[in-house]
Phi, psi and omega in degrees: 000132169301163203268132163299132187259098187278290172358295198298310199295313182319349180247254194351305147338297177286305189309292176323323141349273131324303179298303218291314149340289201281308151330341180277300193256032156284305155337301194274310169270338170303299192301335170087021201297181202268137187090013222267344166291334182273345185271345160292325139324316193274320172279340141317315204290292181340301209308312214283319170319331191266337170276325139344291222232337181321276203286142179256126196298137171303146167312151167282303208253147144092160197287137183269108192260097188297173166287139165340144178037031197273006193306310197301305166333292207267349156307325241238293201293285196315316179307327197276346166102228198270023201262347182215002182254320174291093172340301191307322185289293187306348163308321179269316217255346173260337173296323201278320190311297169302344164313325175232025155261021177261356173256359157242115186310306167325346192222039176274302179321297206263031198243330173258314184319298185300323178287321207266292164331311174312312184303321172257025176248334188276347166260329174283354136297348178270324166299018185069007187297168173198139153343091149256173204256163181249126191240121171332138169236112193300142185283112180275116186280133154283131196299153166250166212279162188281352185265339151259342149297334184216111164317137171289159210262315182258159175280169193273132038256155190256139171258183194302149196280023167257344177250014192302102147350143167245187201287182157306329256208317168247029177295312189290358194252011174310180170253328205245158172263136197267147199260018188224149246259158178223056195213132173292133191225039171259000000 
């Protein structure tokens, strides 16, 4: 079995989070609920989380697959350093984000949603993981092969080019003599 990549679940996680942190508090100020300062909180919070957490870190092992638009993102991530690449800071820094949304009910959900992300990003840093950016990469062509420059010619099934009928063209370069006359003689 292959080494589990905690990192990948934490983002996943936080971002659904974030959205769930911002839904609350689109609820919570909209509804005018009581406390309704802290639902106003959770949607900046939402916001900031979802912007965060959008690029997805390359993979160690195995093909990495960005997200829709993650390029503008993962610029946006890369610029701020090890203030976004260290797991241990996004551990603290999504623990701290969740504490007041935990005063409202409408933003309770994504106040635990968001803590339990902290929990596992907080486990893939103790696991030595870190933030890499998934970066356009040029495409290298492999040269092609000399056996697709040139389609085989007659059709299958082919027997082997040693037992291959020869041209027209290479009877007289033959290796063997045909012992029987092969010219029309009417």
């Amino acid at each position: 079995m292959g080494k589990i990549e905690w990192a990948m679940w934490a983002n996943e996680q936080a971002l659904a989070s974030g959205l769930i942190l911002l839904t609350g508090g689109i609820v919570g100020v909209a509804g005018q609920f009581r406390g309704w300062q802290f639902a106003a909180y959770a949607v900046a919070a939402g916001v900031f989380v979802c912007l965060l957490e959008y690029p997805r870190s390359k993979r160690a092992k195995g093909t990495s697959v960005e997200r829709t638009g993650q390029y503008c993102f993962t610029v946006c991530v890369k610029a701020f350093g090890p203030l976004t690449r260290n797991y241990y800071v996004r551990a603290f820094l999504h623990a701290a984000i969740c504490v007041p949304g935990g005063f409202m009910l409408a933003t309770v959900l994504g106040c635990v949603c968001l803590g339990i992300a902290s929990l596992i990003y907080l486990a893939a840093a103790i696991r030595g993981e870190h933030w890499e950016p998934i970066l356009p990469r040029k495409e290298t062509r492999k040269p092609v092969a000399q056996s697709i420059k040139n389609p085989p010619q007659n059709p299958p099934p082919r027997p082997p080019p040693e037992m291959r009928r020869k041209q027209a063209g290479d009877l007289e370069k033959s290796a063997y003599d045909n012992p029987m006359s092969v010219t029309d003689d009417e």
